[in-house]
Predicted model as a PDB file, atoms N, CA, C, CB and O in Angstrom, pLDDT in the B-factor column:
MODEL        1                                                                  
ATOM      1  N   UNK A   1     -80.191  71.279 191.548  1.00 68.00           N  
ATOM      2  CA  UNK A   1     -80.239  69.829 191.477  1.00 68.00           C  
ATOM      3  C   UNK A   1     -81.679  69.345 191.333  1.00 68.00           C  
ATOM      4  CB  UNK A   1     -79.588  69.212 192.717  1.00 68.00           C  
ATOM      5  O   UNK A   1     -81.908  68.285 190.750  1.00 68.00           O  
ATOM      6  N   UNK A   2     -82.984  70.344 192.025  1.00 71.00           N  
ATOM      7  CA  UNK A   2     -83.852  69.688 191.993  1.00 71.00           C  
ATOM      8  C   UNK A   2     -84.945  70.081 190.563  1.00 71.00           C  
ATOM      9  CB  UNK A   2     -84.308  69.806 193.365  1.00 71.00           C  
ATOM     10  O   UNK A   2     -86.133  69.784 190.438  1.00 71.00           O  
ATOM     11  N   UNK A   3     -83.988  70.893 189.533  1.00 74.00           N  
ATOM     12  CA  UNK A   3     -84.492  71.014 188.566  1.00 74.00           C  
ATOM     13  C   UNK A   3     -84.091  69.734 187.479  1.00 74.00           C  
ATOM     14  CB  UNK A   3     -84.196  72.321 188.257  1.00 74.00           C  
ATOM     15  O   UNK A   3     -84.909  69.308 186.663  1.00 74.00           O  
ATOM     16  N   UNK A   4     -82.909  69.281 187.592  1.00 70.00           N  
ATOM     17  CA  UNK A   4     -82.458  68.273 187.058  1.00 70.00           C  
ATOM     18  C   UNK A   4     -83.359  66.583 187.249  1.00 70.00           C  
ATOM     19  CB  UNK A   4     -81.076  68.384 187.626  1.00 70.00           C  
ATOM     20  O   UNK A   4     -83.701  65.889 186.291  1.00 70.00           O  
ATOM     21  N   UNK A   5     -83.518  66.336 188.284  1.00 68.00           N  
ATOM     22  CA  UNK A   5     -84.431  65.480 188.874  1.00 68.00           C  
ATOM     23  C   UNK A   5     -85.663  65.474 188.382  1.00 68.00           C  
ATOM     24  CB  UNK A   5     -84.531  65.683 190.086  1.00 68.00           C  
ATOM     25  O   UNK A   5     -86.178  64.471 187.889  1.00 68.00           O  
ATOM     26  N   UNK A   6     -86.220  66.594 188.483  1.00 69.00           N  
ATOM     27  CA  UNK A   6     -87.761  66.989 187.807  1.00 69.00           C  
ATOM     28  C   UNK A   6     -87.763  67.134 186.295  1.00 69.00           C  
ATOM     29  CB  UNK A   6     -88.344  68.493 188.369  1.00 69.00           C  
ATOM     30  O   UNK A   6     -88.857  66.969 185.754  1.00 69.00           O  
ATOM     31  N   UNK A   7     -86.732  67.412 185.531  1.00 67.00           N  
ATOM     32  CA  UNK A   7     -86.981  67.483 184.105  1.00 67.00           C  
ATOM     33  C   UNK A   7     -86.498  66.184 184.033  1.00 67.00           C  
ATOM     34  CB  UNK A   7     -86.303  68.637 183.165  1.00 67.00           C  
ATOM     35  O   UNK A   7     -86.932  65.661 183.007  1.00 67.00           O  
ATOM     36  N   UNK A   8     -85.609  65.244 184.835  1.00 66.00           N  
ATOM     37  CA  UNK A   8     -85.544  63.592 184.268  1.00 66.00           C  
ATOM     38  C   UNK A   8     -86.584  62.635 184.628  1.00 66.00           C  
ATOM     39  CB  UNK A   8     -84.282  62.842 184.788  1.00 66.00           C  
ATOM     40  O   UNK A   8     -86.598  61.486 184.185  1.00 66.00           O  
ATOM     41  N   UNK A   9     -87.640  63.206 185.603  1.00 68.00           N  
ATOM     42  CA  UNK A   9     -88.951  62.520 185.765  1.00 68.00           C  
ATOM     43  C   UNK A   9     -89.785  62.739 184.852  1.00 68.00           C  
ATOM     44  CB  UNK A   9     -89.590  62.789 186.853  1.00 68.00           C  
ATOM     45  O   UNK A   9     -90.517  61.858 184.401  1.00 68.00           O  
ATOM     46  N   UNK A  10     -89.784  64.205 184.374  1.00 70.00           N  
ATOM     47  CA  UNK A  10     -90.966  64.582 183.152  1.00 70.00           C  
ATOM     48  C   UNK A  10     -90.143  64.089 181.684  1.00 70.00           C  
ATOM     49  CB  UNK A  10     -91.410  66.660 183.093  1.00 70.00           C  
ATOM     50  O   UNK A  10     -90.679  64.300 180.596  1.00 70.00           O  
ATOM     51  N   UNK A  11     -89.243  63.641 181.751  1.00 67.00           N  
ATOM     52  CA  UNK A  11     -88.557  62.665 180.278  1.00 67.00           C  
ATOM     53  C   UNK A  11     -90.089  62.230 179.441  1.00 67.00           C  
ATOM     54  CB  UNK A  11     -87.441  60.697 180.939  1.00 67.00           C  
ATOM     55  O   UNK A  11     -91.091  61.770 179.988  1.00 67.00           O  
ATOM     56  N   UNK A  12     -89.961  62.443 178.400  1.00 69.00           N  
ATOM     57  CA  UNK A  12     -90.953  61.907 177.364  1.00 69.00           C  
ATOM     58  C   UNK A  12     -90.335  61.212 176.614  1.00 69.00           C  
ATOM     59  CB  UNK A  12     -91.666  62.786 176.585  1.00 69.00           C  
ATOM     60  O   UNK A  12     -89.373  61.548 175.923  1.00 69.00           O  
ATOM     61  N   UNK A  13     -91.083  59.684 176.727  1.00 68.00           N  
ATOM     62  CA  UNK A  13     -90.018  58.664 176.352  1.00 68.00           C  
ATOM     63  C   UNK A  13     -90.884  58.648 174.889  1.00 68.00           C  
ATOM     64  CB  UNK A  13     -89.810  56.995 177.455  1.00 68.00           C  
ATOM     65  O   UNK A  13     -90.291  58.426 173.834  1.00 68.00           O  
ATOM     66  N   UNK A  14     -92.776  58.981 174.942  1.00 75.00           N  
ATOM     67  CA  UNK A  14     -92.955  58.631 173.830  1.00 75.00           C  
ATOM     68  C   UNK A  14     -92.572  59.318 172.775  1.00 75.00           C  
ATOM     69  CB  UNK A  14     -93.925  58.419 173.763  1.00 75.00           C  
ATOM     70  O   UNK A  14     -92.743  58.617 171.777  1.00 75.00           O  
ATOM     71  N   UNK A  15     -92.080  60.485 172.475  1.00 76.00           N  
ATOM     72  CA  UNK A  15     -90.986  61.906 172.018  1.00 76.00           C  
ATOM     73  C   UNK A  15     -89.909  61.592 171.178  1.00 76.00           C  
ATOM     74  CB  UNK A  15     -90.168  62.635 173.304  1.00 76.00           C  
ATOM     75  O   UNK A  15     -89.691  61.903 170.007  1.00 76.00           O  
ATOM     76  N   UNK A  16     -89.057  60.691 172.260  1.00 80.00           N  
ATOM     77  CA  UNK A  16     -87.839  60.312 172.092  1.00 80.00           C  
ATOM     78  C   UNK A  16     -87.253  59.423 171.589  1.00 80.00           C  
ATOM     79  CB  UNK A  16     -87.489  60.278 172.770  1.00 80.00           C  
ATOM     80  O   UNK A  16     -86.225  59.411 170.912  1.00 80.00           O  
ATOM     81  N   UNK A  17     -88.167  58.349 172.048  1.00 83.00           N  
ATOM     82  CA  UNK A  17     -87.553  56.969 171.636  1.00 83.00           C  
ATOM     83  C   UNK A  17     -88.074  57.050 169.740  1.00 83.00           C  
ATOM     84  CB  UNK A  17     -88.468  55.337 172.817  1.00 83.00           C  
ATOM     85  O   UNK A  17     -87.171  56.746 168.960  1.00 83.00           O  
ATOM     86  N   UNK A  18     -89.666  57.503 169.016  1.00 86.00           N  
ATOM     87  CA  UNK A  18     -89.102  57.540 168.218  1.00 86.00           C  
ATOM     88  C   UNK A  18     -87.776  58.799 167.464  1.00 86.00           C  
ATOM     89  CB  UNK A  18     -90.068  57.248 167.786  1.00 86.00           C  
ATOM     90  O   UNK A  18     -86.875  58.412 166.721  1.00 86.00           O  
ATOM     91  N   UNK A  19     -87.905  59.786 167.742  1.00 88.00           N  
ATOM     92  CA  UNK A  19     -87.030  60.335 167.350  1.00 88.00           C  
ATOM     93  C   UNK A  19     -85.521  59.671 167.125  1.00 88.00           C  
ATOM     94  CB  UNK A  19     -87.125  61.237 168.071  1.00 88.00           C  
ATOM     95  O   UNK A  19     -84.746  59.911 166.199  1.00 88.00           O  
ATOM     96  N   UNK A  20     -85.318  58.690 168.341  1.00 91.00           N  
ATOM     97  CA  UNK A  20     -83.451  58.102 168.100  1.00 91.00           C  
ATOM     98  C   UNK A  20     -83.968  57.226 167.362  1.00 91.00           C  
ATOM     99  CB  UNK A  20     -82.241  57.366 169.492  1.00 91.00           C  
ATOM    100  O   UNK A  20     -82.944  56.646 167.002  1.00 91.00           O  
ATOM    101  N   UNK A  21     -84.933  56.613 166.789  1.00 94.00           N  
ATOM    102  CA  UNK A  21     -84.918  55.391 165.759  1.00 94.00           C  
ATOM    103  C   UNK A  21     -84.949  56.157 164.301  1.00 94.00           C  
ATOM    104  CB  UNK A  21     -86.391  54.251 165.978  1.00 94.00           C  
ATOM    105  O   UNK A  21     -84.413  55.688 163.298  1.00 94.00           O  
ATOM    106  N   UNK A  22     -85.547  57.208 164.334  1.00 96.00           N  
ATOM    107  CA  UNK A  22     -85.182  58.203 163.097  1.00 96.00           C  
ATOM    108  C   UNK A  22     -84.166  58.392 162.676  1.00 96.00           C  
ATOM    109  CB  UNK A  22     -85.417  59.308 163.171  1.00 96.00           C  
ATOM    110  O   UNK A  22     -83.833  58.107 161.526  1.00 96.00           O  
ATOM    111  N   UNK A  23     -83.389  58.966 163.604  1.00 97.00           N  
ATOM    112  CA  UNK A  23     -81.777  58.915 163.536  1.00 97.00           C  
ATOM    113  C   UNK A  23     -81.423  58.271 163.413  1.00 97.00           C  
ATOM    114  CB  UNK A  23     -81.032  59.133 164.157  1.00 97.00           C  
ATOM    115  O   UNK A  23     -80.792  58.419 162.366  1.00 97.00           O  
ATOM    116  N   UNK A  24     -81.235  57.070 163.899  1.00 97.00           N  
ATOM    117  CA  UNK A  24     -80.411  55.910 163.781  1.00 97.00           C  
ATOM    118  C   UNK A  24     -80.608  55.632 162.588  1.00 97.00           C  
ATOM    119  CB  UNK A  24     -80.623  54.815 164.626  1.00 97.00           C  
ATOM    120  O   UNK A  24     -79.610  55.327 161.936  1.00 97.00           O  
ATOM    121  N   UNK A  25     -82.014  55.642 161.863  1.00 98.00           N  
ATOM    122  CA  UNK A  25     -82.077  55.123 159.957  1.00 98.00           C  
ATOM    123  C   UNK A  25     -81.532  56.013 159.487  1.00 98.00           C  
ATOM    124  CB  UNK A  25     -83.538  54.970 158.997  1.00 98.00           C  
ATOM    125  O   UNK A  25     -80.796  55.893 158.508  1.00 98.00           O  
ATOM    126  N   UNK A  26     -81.824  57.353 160.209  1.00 98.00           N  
ATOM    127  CA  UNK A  26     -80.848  57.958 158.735  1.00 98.00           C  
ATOM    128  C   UNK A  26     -79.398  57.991 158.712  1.00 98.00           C  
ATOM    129  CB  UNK A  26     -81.098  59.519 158.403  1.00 98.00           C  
ATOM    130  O   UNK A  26     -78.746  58.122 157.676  1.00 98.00           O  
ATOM    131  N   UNK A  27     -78.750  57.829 160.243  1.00 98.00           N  
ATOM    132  CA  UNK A  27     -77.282  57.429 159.804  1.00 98.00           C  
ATOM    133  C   UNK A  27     -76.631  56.534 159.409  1.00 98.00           C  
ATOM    134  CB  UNK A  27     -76.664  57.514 160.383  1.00 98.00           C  
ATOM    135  O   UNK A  27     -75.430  56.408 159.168  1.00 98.00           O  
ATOM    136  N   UNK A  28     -77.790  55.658 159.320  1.00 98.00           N  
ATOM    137  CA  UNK A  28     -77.293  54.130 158.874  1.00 98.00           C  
ATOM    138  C   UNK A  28     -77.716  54.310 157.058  1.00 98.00           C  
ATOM    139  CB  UNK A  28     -78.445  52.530 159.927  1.00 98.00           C  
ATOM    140  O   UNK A  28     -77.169  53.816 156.071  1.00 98.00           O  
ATOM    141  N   UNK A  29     -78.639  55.019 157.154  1.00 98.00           N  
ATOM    142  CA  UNK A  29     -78.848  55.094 155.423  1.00 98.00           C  
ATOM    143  C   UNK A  29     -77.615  55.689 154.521  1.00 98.00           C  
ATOM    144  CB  UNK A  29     -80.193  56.167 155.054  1.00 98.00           C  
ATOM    145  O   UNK A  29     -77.214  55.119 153.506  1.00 98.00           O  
ATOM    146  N   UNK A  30     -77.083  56.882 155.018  1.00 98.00           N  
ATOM    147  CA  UNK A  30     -75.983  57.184 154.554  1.00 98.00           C  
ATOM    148  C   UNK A  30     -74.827  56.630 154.528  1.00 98.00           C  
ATOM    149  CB  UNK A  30     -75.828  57.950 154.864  1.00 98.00           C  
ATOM    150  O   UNK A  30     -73.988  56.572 153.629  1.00 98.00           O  
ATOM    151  N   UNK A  31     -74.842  56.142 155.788  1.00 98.00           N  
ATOM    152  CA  UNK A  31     -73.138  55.188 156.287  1.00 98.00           C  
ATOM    153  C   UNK A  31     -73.114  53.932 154.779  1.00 98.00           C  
ATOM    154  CB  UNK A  31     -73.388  53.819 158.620  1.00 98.00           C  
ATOM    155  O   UNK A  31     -72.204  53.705 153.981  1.00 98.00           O  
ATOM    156  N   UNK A  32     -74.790  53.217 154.899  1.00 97.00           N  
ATOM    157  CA  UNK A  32     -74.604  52.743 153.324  1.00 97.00           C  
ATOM    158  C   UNK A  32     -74.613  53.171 152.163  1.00 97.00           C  
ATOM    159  CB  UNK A  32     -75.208  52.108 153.012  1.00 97.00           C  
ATOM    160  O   UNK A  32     -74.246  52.563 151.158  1.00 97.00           O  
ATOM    161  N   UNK A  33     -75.048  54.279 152.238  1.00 97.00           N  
ATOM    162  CA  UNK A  33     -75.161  54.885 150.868  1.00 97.00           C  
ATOM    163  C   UNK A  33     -73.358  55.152 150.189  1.00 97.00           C  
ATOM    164  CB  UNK A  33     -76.174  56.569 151.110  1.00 97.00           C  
ATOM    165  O   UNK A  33     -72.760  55.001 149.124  1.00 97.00           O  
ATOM    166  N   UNK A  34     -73.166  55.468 151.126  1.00 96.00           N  
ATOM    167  CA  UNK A  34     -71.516  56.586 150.983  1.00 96.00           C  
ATOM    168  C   UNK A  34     -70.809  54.667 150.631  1.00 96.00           C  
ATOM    169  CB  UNK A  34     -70.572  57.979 153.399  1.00 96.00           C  
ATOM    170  O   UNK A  34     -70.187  54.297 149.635  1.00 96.00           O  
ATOM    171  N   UNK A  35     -71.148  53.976 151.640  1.00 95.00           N  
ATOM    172  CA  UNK A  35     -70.263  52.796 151.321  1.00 95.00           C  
ATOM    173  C   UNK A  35     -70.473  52.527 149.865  1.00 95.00           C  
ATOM    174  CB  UNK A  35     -70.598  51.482 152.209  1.00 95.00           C  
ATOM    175  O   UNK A  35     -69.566  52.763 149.067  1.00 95.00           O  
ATOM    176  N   UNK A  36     -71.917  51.924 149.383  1.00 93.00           N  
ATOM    177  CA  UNK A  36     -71.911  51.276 147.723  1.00 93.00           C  
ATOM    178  C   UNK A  36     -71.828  52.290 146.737  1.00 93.00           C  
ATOM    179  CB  UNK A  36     -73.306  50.438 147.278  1.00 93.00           C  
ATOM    180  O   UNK A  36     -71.877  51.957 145.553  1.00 93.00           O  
ATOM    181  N   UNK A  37     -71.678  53.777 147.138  1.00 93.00           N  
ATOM    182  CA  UNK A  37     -71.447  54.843 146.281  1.00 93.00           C  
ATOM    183  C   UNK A  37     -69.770  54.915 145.694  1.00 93.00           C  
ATOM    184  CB  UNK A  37     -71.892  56.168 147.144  1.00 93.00           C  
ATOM    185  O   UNK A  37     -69.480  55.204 144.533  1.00 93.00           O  
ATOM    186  N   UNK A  38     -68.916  54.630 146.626  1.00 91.00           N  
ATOM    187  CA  UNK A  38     -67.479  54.369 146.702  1.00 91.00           C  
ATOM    188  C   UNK A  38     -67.307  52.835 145.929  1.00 91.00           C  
ATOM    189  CB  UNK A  38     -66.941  54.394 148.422  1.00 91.00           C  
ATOM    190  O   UNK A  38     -66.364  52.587 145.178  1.00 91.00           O  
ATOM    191  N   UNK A  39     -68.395  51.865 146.256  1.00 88.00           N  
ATOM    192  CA  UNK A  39     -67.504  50.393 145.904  1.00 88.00           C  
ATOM    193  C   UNK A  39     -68.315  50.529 144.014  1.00 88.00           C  
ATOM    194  CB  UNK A  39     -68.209  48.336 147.351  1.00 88.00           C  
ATOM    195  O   UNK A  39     -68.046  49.730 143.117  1.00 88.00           O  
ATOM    196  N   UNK A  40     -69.253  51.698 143.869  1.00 87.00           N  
ATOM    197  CA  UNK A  40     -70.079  51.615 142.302  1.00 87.00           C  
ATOM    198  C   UNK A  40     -68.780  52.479 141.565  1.00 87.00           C  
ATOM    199  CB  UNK A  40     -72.075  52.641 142.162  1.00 87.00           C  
ATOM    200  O   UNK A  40     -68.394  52.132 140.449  1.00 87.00           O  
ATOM    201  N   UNK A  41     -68.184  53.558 142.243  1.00 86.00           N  
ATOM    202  CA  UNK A  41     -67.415  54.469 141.832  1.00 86.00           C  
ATOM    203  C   UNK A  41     -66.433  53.892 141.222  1.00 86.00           C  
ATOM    204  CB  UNK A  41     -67.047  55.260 142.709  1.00 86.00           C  
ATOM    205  O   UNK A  41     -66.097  54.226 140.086  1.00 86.00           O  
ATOM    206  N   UNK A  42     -65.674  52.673 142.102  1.00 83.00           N  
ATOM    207  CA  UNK A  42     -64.644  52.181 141.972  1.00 83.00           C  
ATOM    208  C   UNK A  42     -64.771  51.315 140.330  1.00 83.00           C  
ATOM    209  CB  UNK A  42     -64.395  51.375 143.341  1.00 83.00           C  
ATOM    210  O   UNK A  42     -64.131  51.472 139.291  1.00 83.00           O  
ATOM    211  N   UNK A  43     -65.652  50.582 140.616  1.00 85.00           N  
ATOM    212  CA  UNK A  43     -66.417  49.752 139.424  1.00 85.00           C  
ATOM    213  C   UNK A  43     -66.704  50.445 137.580  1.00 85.00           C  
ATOM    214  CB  UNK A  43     -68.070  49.528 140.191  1.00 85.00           C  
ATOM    215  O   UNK A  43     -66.602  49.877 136.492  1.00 85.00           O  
ATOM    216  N   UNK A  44     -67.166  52.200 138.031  1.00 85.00           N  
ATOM    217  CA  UNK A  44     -67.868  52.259 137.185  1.00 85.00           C  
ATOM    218  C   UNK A  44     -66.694  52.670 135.929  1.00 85.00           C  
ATOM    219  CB  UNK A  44     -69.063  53.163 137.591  1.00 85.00           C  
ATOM    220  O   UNK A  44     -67.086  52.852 134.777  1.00 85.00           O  
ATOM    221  N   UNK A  45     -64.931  52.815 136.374  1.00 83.00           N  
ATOM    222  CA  UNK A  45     -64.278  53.288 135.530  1.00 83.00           C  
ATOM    223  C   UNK A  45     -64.030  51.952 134.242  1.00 83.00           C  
ATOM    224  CB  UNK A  45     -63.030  53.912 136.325  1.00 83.00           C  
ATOM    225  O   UNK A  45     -63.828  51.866 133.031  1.00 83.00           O  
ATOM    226  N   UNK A  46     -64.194  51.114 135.369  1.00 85.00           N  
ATOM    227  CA  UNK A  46     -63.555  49.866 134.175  1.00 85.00           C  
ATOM    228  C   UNK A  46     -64.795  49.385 133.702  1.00 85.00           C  
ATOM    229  CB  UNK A  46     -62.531  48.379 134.834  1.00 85.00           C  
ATOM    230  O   UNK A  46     -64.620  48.677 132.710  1.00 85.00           O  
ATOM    231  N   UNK A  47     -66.129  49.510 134.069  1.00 87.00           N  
ATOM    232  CA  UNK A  47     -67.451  48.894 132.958  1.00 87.00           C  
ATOM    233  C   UNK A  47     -67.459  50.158 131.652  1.00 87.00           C  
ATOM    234  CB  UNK A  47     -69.484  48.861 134.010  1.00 87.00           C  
ATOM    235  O   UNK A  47     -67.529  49.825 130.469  1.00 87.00           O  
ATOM    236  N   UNK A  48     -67.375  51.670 132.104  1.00 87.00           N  
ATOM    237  CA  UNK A  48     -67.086  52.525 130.653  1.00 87.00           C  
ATOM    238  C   UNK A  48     -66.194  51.966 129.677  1.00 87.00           C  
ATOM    239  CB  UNK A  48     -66.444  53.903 130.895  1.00 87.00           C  
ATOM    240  O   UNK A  48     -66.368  51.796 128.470  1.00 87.00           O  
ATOM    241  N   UNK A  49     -64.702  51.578 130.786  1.00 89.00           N  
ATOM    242  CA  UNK A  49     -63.941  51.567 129.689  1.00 89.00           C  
ATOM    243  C   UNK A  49     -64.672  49.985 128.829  1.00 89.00           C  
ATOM    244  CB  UNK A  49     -62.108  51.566 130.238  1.00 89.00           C  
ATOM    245  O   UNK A  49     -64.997  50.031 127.643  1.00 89.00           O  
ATOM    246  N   UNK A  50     -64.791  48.993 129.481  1.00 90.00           N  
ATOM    247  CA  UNK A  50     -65.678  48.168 129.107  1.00 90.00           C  
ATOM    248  C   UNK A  50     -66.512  47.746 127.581  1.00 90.00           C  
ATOM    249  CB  UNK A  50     -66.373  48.533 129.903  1.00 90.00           C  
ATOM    250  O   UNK A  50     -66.536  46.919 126.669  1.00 90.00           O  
ATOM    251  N   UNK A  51     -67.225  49.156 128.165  1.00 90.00           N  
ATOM    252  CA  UNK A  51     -68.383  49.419 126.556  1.00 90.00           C  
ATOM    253  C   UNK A  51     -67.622  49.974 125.667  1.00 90.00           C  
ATOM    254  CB  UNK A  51     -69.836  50.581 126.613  1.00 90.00           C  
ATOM    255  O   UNK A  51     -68.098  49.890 124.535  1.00 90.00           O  
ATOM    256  N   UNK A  52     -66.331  50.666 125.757  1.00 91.00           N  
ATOM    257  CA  UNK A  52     -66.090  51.652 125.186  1.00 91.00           C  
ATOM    258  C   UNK A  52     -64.924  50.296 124.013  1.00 91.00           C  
ATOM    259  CB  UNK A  52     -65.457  53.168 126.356  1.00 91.00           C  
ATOM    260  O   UNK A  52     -64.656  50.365 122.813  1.00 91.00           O  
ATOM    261  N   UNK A  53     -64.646  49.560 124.736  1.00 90.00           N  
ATOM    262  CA  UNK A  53     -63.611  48.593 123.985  1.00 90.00           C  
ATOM    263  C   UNK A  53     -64.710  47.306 123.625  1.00 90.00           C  
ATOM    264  CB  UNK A  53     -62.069  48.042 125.150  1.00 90.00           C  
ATOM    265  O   UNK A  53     -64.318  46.158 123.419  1.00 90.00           O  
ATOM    266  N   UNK A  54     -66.048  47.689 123.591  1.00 90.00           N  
ATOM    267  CA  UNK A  54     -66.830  46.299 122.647  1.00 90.00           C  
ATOM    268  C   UNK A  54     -67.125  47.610 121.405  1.00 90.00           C  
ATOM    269  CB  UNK A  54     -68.842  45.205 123.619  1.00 90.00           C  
ATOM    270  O   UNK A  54     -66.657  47.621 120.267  1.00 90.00           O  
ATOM    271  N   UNK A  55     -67.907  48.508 121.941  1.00 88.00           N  
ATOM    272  CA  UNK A  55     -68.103  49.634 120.787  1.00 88.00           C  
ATOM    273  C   UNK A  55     -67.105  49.625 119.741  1.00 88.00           C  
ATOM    274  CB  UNK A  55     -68.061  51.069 121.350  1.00 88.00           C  
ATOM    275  O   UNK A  55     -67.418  49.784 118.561  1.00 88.00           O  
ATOM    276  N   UNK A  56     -65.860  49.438 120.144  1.00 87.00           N  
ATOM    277  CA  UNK A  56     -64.542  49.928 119.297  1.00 87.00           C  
ATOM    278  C   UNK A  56     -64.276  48.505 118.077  1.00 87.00           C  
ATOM    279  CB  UNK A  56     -62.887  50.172 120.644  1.00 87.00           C  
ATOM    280  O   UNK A  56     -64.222  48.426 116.850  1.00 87.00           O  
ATOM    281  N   UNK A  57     -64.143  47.382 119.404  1.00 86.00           N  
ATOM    282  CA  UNK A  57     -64.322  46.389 118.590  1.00 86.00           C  
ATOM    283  C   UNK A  57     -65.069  45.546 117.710  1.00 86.00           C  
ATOM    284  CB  UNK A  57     -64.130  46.019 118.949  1.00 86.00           C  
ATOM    285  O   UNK A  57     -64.537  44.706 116.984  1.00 86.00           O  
ATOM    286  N   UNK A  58     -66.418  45.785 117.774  1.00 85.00           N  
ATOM    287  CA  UNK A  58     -67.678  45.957 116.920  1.00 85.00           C  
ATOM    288  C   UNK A  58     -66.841  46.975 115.605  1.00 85.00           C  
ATOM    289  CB  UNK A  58     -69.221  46.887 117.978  1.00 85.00           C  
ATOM    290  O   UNK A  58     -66.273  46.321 114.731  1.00 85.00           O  
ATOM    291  N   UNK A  59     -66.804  48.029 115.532  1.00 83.00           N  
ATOM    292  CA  UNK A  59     -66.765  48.748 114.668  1.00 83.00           C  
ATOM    293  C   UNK A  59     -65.523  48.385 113.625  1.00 83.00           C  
ATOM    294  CB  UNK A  59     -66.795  49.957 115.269  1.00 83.00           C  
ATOM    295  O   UNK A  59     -65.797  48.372 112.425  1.00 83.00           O  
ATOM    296  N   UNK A  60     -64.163  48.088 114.046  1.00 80.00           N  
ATOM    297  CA  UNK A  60     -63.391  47.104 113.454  1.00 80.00           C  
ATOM    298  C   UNK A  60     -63.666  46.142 112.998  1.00 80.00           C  
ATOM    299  CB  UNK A  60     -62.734  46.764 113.956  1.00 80.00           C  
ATOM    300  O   UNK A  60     -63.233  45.930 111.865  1.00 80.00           O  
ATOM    301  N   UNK A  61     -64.576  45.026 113.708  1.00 79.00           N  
ATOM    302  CA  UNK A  61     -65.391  43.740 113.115  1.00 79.00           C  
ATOM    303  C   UNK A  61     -65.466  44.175 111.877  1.00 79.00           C  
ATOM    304  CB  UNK A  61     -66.893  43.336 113.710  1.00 79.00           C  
ATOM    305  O   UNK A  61     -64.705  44.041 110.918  1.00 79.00           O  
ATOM    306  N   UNK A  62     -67.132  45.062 112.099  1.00 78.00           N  
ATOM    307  CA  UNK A  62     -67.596  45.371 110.684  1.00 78.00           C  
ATOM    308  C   UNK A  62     -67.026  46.096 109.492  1.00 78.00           C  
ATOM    309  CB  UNK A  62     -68.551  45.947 110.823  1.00 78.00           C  
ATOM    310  O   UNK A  62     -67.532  46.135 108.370  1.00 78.00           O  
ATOM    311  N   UNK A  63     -65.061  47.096 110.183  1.00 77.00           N  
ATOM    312  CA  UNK A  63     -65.085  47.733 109.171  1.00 77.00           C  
ATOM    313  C   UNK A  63     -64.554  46.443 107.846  1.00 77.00           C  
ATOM    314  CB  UNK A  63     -64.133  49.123 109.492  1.00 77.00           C  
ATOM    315  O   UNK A  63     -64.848  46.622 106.664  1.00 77.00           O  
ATOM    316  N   UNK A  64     -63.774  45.221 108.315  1.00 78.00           N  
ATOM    317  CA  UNK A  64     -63.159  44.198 107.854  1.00 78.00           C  
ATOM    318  C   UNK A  64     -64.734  43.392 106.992  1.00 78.00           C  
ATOM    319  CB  UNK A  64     -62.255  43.321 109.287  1.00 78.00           C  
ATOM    320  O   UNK A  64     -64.514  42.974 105.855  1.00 78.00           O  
ATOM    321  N   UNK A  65     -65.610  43.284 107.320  1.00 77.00           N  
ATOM    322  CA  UNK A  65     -66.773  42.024 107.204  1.00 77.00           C  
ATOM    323  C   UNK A  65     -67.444  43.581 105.968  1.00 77.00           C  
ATOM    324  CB  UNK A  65     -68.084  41.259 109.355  1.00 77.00           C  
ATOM    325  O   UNK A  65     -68.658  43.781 105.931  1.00 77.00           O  
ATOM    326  N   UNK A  66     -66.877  44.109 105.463  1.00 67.00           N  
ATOM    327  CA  UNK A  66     -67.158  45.138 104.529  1.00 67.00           C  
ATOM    328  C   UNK A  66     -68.848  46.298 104.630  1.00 67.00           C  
ATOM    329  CB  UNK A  66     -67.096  44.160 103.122  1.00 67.00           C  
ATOM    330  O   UNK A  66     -69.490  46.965 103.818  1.00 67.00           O  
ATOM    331  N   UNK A  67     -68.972  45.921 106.368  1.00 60.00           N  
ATOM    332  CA  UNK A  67     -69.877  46.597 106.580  1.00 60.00           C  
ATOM    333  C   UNK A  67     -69.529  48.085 107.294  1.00 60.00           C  
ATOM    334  CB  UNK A  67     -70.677  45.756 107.237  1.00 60.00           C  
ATOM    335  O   UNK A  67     -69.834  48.414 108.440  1.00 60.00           O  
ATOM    336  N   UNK A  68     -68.966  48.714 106.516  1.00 58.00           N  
ATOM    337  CA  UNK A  68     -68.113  50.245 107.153  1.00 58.00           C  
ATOM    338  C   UNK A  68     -69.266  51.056 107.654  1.00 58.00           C  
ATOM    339  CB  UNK A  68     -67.151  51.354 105.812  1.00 58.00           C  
ATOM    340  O   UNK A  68     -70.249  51.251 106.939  1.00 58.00           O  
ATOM    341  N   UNK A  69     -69.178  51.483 108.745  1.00 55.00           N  
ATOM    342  CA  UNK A  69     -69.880  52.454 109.608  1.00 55.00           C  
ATOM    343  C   UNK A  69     -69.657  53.728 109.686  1.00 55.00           C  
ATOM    344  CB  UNK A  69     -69.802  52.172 110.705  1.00 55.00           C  
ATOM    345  O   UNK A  69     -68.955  54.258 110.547  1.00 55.00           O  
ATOM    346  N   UNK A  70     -70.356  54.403 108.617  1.00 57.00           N  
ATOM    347  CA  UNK A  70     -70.049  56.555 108.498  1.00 57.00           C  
ATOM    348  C   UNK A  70     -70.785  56.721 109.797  1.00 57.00           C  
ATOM    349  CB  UNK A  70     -71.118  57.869 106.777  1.00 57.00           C  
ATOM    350  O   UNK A  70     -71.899  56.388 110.201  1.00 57.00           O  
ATOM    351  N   UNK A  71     -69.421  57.565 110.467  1.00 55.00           N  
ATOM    352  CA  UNK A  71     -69.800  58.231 111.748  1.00 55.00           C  
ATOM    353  C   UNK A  71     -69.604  59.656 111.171  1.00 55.00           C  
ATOM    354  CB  UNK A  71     -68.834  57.820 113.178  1.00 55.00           C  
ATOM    355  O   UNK A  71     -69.805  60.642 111.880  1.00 55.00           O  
TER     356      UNK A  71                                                      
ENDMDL                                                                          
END                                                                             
């Protein structure tokens, strides 16, 4: 018991305290990261399909406006 007592008197707060603020950013960095990684994920299927249906429709435009595009 009286080793317990003596290593909670010799506590090094200056050690510690930053160390849990370290931690704490980095679990908070990820906790956001993982969040706007999931809400970009969700997003990023319908902005491809997006470009992919102006690209398409551009190219129809011009094949009609007699500007045909050799791909």
């Amino acid at each position: 018991m009286e080793k317990i007592v003596d290593f909670i008197n010799e506590f090094s707060w200056d050690f510690f305290i930053p160390l849990i603020i370290i931690v704490v950013c980095i679990v908070y960095f990820i906790v956001a990261f993982s969040i706007e990684n999931k809400r970009v994920n969700k997003n990023r299927k319908d902005v491809q399909q997006k470009i992919v249906n102006e690209e398409f429709a551009k190219k129809i435009a011009d094949k009609y406006k007699g500007n045909d595009v050799i791909e």
